[in-house]
LUMGULO-169835 format. One record per residue (C-alpha): residue in three letters; x, y, z; residue number from 1. Coordinates in steps of 0.5 Angstrom, whole numbers. Last residue first. Layout:
<rs>
  titi      X      Y      Z  zake
   ALA      X      Y      Z   NUM
...
</rs>
This chain:
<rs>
  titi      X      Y      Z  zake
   UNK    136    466    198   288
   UNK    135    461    191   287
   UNK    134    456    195   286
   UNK    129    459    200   285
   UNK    124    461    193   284
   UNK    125    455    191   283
   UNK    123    451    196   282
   UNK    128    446    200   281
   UNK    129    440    197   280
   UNK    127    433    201   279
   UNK    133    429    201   278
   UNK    133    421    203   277
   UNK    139    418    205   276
   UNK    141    411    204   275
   UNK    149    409    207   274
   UNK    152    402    204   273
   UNK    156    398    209   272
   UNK    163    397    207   271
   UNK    166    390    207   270
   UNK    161    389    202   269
   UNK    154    385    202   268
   UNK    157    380    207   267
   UNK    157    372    208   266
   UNK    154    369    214   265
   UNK    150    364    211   264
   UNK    143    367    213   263
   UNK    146    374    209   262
   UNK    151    378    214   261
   UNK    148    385    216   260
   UNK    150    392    215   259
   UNK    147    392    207   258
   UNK    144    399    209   257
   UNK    146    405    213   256
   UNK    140    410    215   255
   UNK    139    418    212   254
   UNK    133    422    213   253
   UNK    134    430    212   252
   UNK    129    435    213   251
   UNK    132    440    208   250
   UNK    136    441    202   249
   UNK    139    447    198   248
   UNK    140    452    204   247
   UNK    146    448    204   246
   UNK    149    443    199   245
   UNK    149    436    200   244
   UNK    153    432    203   243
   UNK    153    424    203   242
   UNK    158    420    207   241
   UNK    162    413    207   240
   UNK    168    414    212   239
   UNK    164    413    218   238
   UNK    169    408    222   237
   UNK    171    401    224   236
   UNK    177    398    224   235
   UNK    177    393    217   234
   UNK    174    386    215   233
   UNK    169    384    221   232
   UNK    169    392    223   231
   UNK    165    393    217   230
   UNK    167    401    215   229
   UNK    161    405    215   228
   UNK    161    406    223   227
   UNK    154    408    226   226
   UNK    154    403    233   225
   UNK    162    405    232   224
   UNK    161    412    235   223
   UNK    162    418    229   222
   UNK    154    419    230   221
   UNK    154    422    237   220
   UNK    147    424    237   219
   UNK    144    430    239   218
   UNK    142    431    231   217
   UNK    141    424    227   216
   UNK    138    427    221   215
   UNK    144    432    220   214
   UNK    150    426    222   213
   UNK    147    422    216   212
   UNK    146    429    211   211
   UNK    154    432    213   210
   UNK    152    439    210   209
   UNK    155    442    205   208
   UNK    159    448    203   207
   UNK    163    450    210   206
   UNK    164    443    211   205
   UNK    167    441    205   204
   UNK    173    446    206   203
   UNK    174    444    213   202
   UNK    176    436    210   201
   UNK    182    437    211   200
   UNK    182    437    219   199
   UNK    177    431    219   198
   UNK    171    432    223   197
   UNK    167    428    218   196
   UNK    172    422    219   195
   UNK    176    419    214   194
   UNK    177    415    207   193
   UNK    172    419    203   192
   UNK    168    413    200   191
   UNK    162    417    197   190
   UNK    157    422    196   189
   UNK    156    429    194   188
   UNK    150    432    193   187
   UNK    149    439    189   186
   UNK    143    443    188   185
   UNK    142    447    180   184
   UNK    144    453    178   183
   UNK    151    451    175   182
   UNK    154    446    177   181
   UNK    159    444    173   180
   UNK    166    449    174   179
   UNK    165    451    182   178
   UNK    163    443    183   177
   UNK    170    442    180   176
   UNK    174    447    184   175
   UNK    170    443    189   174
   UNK    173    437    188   173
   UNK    180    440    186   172
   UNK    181    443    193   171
   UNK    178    437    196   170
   UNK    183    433    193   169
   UNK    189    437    196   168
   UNK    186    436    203   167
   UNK    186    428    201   166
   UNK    192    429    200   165
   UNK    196    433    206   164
   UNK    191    428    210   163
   UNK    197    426    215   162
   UNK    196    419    213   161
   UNK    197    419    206   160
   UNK    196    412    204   159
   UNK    188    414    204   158
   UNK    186    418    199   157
   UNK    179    420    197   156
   UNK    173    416    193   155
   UNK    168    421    190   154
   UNK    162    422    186   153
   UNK    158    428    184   152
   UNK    150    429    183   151
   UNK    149    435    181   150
   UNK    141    436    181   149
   UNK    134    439    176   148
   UNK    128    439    180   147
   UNK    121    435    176   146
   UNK    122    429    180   145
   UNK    129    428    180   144
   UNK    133    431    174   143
   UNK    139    429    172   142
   UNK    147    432    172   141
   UNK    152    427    172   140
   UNK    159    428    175   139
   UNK    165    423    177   138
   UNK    171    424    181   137
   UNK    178    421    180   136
   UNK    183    418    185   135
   UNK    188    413    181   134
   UNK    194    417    184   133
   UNK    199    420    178   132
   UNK    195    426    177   131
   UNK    195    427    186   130
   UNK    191    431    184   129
   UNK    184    429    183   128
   UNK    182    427    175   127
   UNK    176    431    174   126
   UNK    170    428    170   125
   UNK    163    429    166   124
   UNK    156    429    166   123
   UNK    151    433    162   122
   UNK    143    431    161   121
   UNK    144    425    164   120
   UNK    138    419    164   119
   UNK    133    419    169   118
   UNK    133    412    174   117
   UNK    141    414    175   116
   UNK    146    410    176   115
   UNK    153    415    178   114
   UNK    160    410    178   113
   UNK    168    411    181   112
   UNK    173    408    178   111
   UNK    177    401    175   110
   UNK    179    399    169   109
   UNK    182    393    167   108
   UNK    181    391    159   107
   UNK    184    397    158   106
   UNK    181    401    152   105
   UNK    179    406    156   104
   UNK    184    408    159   103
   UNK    184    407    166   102
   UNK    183    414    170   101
   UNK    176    411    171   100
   UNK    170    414    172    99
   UNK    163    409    170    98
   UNK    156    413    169    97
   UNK    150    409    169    96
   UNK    143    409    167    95
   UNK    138    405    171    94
   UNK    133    399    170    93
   UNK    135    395    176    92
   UNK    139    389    171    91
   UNK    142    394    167    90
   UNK    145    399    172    89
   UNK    147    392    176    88
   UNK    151    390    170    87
   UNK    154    397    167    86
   UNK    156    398    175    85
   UNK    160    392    176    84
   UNK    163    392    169    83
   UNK    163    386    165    82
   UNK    168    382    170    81
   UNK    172    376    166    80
   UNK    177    381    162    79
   UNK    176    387    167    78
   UNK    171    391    170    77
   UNK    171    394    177    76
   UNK    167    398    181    75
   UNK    172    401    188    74
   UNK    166    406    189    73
   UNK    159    407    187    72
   UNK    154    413    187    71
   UNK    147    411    187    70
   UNK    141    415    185    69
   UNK    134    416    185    68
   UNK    134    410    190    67
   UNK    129    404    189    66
   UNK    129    401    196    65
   UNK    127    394    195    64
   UNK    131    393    188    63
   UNK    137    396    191    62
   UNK    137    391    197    61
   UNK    136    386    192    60
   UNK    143    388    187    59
   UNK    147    388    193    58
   UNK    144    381    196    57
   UNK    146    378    188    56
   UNK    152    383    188    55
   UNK    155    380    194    54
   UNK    154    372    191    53
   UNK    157    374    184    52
   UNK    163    378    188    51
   UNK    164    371    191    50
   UNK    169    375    197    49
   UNK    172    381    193    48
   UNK    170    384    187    47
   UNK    172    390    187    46
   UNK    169    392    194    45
   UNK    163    395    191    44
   UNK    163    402    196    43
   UNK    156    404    196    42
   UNK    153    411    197    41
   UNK    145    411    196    40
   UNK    141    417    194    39
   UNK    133    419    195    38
   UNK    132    426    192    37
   UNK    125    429    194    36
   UNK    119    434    193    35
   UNK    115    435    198    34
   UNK    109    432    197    33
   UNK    107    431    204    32
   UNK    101    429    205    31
   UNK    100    424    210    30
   UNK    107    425    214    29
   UNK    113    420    212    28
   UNK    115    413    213    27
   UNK    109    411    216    26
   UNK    110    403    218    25
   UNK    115    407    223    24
   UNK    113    402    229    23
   UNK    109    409    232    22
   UNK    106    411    226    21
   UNK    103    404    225    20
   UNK    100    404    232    19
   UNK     97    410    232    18
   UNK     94    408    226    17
   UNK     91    402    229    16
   UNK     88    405    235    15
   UNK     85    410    230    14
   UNK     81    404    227    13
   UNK     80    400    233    12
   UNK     77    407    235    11
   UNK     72    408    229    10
   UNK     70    401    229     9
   UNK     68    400    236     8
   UNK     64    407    235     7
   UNK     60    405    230     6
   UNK     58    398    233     5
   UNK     56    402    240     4
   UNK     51    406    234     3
   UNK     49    400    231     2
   UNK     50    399    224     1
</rs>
């Protein structure tokens, strides 16, 4: 091959690169094999608006992104409804862990669900104070790439106001954690029903990072253009998290998905799904 044709060549061939990395075809570094956890929070809006048609645009994002983890809200299951979570864990080929302070035999149940990709190796539940409220918090320990990790679901209050419950509920939610962690990492995620900057929620900070607000440092991320609450249903607010353990976790990414109508103007949920992608910290770092 002619020198000159070499050349030519060789440049097209990092021109091209350059302009992959700039358009963010490249999602991370060549070579990094940092091990990472890769999680969705959804609020499933029960079954709401042709639940069969948002749960077609749900379970497609989902099968497109392929998350570790999804951590749902408001799933319902009921004499016509097979259990929202059960049928998409079963149709993407995850594990799933439904919550509900309904009995178990009630045809009508309603809760919380973890879908994991690896099975659970222990998984459990607390009920949030208070007891006569439908809060409840779901836990699963998996394995994500060879590491060990709690992944916990949450749906917090919202008629109280004064946030006086939701405070209540995040004691009750941590003595949880403290009671089933163990050594491994810990995320939770879900619909908290207030913003990050909440009062009630002082508690959660000092023991986990806000993940979205982390992998957008410098920006004001309570702003509407980050809001999770669909301004087309609700005021629009980010109350849809992921937090994850200090010192357990670093580089976060972390983006909403589901935030945009089908071409027949119809919506996923009236909450936007929240992605955020996780890489665990060294374990010597961890440990510290």
């Amino acid at each position: 091959m002619p020198r000159a044709v070499l050349v030519r060549r060789i440049a097209e061939c990092l021109i091209g690169a350059t302009l992959l990395v700039l358009t963010g075809c490249v999602s991370r570094p060549v070579g990094d094999d940092t091990p990472r956890l890769e999680i969705v929070t959804l609020n499933l809006w029960h079954d709401r608006e042709d639940w069969p048609q948002r749960q077609a645009m749900i379970e497609a994002e989902l099968r497109r992104l392929q998350p570790d983890a999804i951590l749902l809200q408001e799933v319902l299951q009921d004499e016509a409804l097979p259990n929202q979570a059960t049928t998409l864990a079963r149709r993407l080929g995850y594990h799933a862990f439904f919550v509900s302070v309904d009995p178990v035999g009630r045809a009508r149940r309603y809760g919380n669900a973890i879908l994991t990709r690896a099975p659970a190796t222990q998984r459990g539940f607390r009920r949030l104070d208070p007891h006569e409220a439908y809060r409840i918090a779901g836990w699963v320990r998996t394995t994500v790439r060879g590491r060990q990790v709690n992944l916990y679901v949450v749906h917090l209050d919202f008629e109280d106001r004064s946030g006086a419950t939701r405070a209540r509920q995040i004691a009750d939610l941590l003595s949880f954690v403290d009671a089933t962690q163990g050594d491994a990492p810990t995320v939770i995620g879900g619909d908290f029903n207030v913003t990050a900057n909440a009062p009630e929620l002082a508690r959660l900070r000092e023991r986990f990072d806000d993940a979205y607000a982390a992998a957008h440092p410098g920006i004001a991320v309570e702003d509407i253009a980050h809001a999770t609450l669909n301004p087309r249903f609700n005021p629009p607010a980010r109350i849809d998290r992921v937090y994850a353990g200090k010192g357990a976790f670093a580089r976060p990414e972390a983006r909403r998905i589901l935030d945009a109508p089908d071409a027949q103007g119809r919506w996923a949920s009236d909450h936007y799904g929240v992605w955020t992608r996780l890489r665990f910290a060294p374990r010597e770092s961890a440990e510290r």
